[in-house]
Residue, then its C-alpha position, 0 to 999 in steps of 0.5 A: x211256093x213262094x218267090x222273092x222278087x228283089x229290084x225295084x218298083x219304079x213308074x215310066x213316064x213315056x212321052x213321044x217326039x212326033x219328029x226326029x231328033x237328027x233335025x234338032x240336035x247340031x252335031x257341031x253344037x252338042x257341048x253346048x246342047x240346049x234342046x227342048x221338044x214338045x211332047x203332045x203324047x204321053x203316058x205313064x206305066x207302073x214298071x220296075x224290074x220287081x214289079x215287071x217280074x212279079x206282075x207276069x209271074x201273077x199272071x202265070x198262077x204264081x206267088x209273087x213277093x216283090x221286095x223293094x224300096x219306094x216312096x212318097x208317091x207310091x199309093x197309086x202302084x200300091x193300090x193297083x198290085x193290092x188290087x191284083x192280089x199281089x203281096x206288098x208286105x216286102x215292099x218298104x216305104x220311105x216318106x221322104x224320098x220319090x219312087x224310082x222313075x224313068x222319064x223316056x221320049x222316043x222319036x219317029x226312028x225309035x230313039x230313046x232318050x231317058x232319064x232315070x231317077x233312082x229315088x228309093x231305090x238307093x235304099x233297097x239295102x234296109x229289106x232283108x231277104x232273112x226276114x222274109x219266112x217261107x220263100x223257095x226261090x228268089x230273084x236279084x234283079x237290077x236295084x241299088x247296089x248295096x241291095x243287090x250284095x245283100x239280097x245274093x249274100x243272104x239267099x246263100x247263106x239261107x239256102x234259097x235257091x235264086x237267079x242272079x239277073x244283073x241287066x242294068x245294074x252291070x255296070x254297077x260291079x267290077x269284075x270279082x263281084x260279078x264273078x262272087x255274083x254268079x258262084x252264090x247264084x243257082x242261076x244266072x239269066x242275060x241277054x244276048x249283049x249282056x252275055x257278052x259283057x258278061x264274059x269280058x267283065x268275069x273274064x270267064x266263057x259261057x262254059x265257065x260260068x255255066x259250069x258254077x251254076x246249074x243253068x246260065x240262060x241267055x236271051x236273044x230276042x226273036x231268035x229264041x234262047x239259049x241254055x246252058x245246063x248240065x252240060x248241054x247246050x239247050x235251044x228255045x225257039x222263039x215264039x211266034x207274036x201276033x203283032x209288035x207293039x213295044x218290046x220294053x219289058x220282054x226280058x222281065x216277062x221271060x224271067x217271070x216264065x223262068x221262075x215259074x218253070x224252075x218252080x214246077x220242075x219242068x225241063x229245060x227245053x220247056x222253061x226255055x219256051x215258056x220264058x219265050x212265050x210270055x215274051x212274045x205275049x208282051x211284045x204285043x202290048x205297050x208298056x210293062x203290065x198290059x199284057x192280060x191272060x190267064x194260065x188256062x189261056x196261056x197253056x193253050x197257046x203254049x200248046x197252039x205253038x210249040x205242039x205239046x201240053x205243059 
């Protein structure tokens, strides 16, 4: 079973701020701001929705195609999904445009700035999801645009079931698209702040958007999830992680567990836990695809945790 991992590919650049900003930015002085800050540590992570998903939907034993647009410095990313296995024919190049890229500097209080470079990403519309043969689910995650209508509009209209997953991108769409989003998508998947958004922007309740689709799942960190489905509401609990070292991604994990789970068929009690699971094994890694397992040593710890066998 084949799944079409539509979003983007994109490299993270962290670097960290061994100070906090507060003691650097005059807060009578930002509309003249002009700061620099020295970074001694810094690492880069291959990341990207797509590439997130597909890399934990691998892990998990499933067959992942990530579909997206990159650029003249791809070949490392390249070379390390072909290393893992991961199918790559879906994946378009475009010499003269960069991969998209996230620039982030945290500080001691976890504050965040980042700049993100869309790059190739803004010409994710020139994949197709009608050339892709042999697909039985699919994926919209955050991309360009363009790309995120055309990927939905032809999951429909091939009959592909998929999860809408607008993340990031939200604030892409007005409200009529967003609400033409989730009556083509099977599923719709948000977390908890993006719920909320979510209704303010649709003008319709969860009731209402479940109501379109056969389930809307909501994520709400360490309280688990939520999911709403033939007329029930479903909670997941969370999983328990040993440790917490970045949190980045998690949503991306669980969405790879969602996939897997609609794919074998299992209930929603169950996918609401396996999605919860691989969250809970990210957070104890830094960065997106650090986090190494096989489906063996997962089912085991699902087992370990929740009390009963996949």
């Amino acid at each position: 079973m084949a799944a079409l991992i539509c979003g983007s590919l994109a490299y993270d650049t962290i670097m960290v701020f061994p100070d906090q900003f507060k003691n650097h930015i005059l807060p009578d002085k930002v509309h003249i701001l002009n700061v620099s800050f020295l970074v001694p540590r810094m690492r880069r992570e291959f990341g990207g929705c797509a590439g997130n998903i597909a890399y934990n939907l691998k892990l998990l034993g499933g067959d992942p195609i990530p579909m997206a647009t990159v650029g003249q410095d791809f070949g490392p990313y390249r070379e390390y999904f072909a290393g893992l296995g991961i199918d790559l024919s879906r994946v378009k190049e475009i010499p003269e445009l960069f991969t998209p890229q996230a620039f982030i500097t945290t500080d001691h209080d976890n504050n965040q700035i980042t700049a993100f470079h869309p790059g190739a990403m803004m010409r994710s519309h020139e994949n197709h999801v009608r050339d892709v043969p042999g697909v039985t689910i699919g994926i919209v995650s955050p991309d360009g645009r363009d790309g995120m209508i055309q990927n939905a509009r032809e999951f429909r209209e091939a009959g592909i079931p998929f999860v809408f997953d607008p993340g990031q991108a939200m604030p892409l769409f007005n409200g009529a698209e967003l609400r033409e989003f989730i009556e083509q998508a099977d599923y719709v998947t948000v977390n908890d702040y993006e719920s909320n958004l979510l209704q303010e922007r649709t003008g319709w309740d969860e009731a209402t958007i479940a109501g379109k689709v056969k389930a809307y799942i909501a994520t709400r960190g360490p309280k688990g999830a939520v999911i709403y489905a033939d007329g029930e509401v479903i909670e997941a609990p969370p999983a328990k992680e040993r440790c917490i070292a970045d949190p980045t991604g998690c949503g991306d994990a669980f969405r790879a567990g969602l996939i897997f789970g609609i794919e074998r068929g299992y209930d929603w009690k169950t996918i609401g836990r396996i999605g919860n699971l691989m969250g809970s094994l990210k957070v104890e890694h830094h960065g997106t695809q650090n986090q190494r397992f096989s489906y063996d040593e997962f089912a085991e710890e699902f087992r370990r945790q929740f009390g009963y066998a996949l």
